[in-house]
C-alpha positions as CSV (number, residue, x, y, z in Angstrom):
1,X,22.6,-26.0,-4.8
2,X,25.6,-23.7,-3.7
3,X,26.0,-23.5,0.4
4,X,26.9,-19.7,-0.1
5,X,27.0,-16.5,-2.8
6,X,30.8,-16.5,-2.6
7,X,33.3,-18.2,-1.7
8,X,36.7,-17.0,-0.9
9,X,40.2,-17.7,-3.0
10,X,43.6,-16.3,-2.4
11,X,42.2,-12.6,-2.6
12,X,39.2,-12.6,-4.4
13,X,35.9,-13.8,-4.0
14,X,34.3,-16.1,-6.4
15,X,30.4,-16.2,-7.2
16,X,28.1,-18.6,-7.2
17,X,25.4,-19.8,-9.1
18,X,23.2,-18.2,-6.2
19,X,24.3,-14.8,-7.0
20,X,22.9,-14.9,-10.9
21,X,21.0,-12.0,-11.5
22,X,17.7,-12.1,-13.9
23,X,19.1,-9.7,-16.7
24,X,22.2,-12.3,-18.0
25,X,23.1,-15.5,-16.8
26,X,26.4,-14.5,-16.8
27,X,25.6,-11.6,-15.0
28,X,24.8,-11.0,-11.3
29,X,22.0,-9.7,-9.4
30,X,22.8,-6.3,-7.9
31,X,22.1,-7.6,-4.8
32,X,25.1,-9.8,-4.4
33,X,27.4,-7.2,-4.9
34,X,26.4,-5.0,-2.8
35,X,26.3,-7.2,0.2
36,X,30.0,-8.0,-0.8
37,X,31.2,-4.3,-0.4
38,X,29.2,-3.5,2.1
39,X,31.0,-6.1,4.5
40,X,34.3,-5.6,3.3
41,X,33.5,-1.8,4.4
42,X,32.2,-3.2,7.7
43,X,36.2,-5.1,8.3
44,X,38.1,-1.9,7.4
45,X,40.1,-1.1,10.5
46,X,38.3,0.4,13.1
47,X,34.8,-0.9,12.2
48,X,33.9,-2.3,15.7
49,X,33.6,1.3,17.4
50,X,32.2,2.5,14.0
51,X,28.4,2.7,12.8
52,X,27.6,2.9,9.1
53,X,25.0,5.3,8.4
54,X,24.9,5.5,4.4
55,X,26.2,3.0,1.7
56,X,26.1,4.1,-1.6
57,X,26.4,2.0,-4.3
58,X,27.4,2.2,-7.5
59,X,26.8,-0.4,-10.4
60,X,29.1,0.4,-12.7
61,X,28.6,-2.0,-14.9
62,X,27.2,-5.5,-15.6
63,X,29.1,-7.5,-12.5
64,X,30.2,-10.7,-14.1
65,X,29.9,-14.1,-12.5
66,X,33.4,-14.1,-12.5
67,X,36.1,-14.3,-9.7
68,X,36.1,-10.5,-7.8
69,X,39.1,-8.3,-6.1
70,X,38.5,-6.1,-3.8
71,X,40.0,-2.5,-3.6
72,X,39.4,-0.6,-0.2
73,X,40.1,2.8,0.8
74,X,40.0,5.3,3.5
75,X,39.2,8.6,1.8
76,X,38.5,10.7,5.0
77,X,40.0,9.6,8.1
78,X,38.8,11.0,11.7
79,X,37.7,9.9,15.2
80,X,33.9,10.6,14.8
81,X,33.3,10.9,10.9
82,X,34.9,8.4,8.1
83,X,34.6,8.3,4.6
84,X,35.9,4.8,3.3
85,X,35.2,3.3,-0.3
86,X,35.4,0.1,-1.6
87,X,35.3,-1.6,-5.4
88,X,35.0,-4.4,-7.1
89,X,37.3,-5.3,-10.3
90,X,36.9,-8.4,-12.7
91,X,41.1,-8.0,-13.7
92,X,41.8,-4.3,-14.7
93,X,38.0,-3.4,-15.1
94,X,36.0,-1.8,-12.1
95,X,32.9,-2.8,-12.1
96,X,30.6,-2.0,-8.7
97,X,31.6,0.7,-6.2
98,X,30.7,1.7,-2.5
99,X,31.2,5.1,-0.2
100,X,30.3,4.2,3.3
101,X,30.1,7.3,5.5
102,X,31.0,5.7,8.6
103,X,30.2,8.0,12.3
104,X,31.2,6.8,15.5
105,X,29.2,5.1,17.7
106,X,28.4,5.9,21.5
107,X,25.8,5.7,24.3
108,X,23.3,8.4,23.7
109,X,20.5,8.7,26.7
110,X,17.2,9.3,24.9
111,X,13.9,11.2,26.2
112,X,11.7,8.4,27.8
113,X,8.9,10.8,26.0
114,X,10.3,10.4,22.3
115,X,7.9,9.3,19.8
116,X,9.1,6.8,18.0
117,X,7.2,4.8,14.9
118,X,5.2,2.3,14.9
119,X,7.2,-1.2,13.2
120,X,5.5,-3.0,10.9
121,X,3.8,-6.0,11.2
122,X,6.3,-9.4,11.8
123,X,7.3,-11.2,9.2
124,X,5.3,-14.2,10.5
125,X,1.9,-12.6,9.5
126,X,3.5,-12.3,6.5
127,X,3.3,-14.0,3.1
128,X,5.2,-15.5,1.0
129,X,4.1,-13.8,-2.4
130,X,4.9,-15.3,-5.5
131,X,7.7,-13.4,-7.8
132,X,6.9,-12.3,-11.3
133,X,10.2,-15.0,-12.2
134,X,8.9,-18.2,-10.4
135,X,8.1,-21.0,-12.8
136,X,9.9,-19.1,-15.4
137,X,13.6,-18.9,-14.6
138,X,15.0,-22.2,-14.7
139,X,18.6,-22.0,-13.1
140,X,19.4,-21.3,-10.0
141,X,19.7,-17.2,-9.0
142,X,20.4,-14.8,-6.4
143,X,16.1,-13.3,-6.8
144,X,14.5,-16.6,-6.6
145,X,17.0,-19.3,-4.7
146,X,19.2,-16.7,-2.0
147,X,16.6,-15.1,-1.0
148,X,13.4,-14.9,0.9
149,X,10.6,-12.9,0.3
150,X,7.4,-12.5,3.3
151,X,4.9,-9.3,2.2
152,X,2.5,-8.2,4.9
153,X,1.5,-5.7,2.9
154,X,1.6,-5.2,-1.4
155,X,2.6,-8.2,-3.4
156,X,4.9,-8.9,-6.5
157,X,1.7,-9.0,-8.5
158,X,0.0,-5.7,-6.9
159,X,1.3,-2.0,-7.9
160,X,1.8,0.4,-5.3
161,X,3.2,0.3,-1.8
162,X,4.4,-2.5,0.1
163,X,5.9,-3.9,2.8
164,X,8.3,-6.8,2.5
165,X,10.6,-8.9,4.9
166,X,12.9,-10.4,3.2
167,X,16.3,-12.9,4.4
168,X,18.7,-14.7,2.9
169,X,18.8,-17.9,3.0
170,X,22.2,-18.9,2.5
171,X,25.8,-17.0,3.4
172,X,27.0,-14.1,2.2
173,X,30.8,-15.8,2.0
174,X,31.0,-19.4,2.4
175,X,32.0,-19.7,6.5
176,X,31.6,-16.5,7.5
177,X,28.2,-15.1,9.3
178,X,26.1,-12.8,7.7
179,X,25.5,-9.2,9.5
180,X,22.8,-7.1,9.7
181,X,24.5,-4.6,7.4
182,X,25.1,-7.2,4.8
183,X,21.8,-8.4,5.2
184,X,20.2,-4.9,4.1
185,X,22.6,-4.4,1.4
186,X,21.5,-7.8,-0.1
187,X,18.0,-6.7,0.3
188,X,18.3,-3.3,-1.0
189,X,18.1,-3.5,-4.7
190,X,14.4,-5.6,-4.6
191,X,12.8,-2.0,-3.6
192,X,12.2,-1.5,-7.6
193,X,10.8,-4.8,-7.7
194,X,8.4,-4.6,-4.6
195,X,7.4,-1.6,-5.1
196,X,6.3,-0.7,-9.1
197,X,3.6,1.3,-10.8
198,X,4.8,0.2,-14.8
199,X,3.9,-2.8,-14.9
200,X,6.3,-6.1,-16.4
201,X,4.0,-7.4,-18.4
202,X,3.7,-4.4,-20.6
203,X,7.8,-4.8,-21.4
204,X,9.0,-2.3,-18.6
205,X,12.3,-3.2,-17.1
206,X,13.4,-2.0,-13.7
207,X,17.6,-1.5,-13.4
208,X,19.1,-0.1,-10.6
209,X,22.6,1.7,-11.5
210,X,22.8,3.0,-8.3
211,X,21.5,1.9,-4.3
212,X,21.8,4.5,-1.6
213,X,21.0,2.9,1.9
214,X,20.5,5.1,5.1
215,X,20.9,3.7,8.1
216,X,19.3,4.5,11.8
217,X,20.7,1.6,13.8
218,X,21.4,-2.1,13.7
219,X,19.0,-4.9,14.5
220,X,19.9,-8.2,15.5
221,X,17.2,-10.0,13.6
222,X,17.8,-12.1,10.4
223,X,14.9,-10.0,8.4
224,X,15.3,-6.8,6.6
225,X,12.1,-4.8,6.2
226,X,11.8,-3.1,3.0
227,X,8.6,-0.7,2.9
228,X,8.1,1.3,-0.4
């Protein structure tokens, strides 16, 4: 099995078999891309004092296991507020997009009273349900091979809301260390999935075009929690 999603050459990154999608195998799984946009808006200049509180992502079209350039750009400059956006392009053809709305970051003393909610359980009460692809896709893919799924509450095979940790379980880019931003880009487009009342066995397809992400703050932990 590939050691990472992508791998880095000159200035593009190549995919992986681990970031197949289940639609096309020569397609990838939304998922993939928009980890890879959201860190190359996380290395844009100034990044380190910045916090990025939205990614929206766009999936232009089907993103093609197929060596990726990166286009980045600041579209709103300023010392507290940033609007940035990044692309993908397979040669002259865009094919995923991000806007990050990027705000500065800064020590904020908080009211010892606030109320703040209640997390849900740990991922180790958790467990590992069993996708609607396993014993049925046979090469290797982003949904079933680069990630990890641990419900403690809902399941693949149960309608209705859930609650999921999910990691992955390889790099992001081959050598580099996957962030916590990355990590909950990767994890974003599985909310459909978790989370369904049609259900796949009746034919119904779920396809994200789009992922918008809001973000409170950073953790430090290698799990995303995804509760739908």
């Amino acid at each position: 099995m590939a050691e990472a999603i992508f791998r880095r050459a000159d200035d593009r990154f190549v995919p992986g078999e681990l970031a197949r999608g289940p639609w096309s195998p020569d397609a990838q799984h939304g998922g993939a891309p928009a980890a890879l946009l959201a860190r190359c808006v996380e290395q844009m200049e100034g990044g380190a004092a910045m916090h990025v509180a939205r990614l929206t992502i766009e999936l232009l079209r089907p993103v093609p296991l197929a060596p990726l350039q990166v286009r980045t750009r600041v579209t709103r400059p300023g010392r507290k507020v940033q609007l940035l956006e990044a692309a993908l392009w397979h040669g002259e053809t865009e094919v995923a997009r991000c806007t990050a709305l990027r705000l500065r970051r800064a020590a904020v003393p908080m009211p010892a009273d606030i109320e703040r909610p209640a997390p849900p359980p740990g991922p180790g009460g958790g467990s590992a349900s069993l996708a609607p692809w396993s014993g049925v896709a046979s090469a290797i893919a982003f949904h079933s091979d680069a990630v990890e799924h641990r419900f403690v509450a809902g399941g693949f095979a149960a309608p209705g809301p859930a609650v999921d940790w999910s990691r992955l379980r390889e790099p992001l880019v081959a050598g580099e260390a996957v962030s916590p931003l990355c990590r909950v880009a990767a994890a974003a487009d599985f909310g459909n999935g978790i989370s369904w009342v049609l259900n796949r066995a009746d034919g119904y397809r779920f396809i994200n075009p789009d992922l918008t992400i809001y973000l409170h703050r950073y953790r430090s932990a290698s799990g995303c929690a995804w509760r739908r």
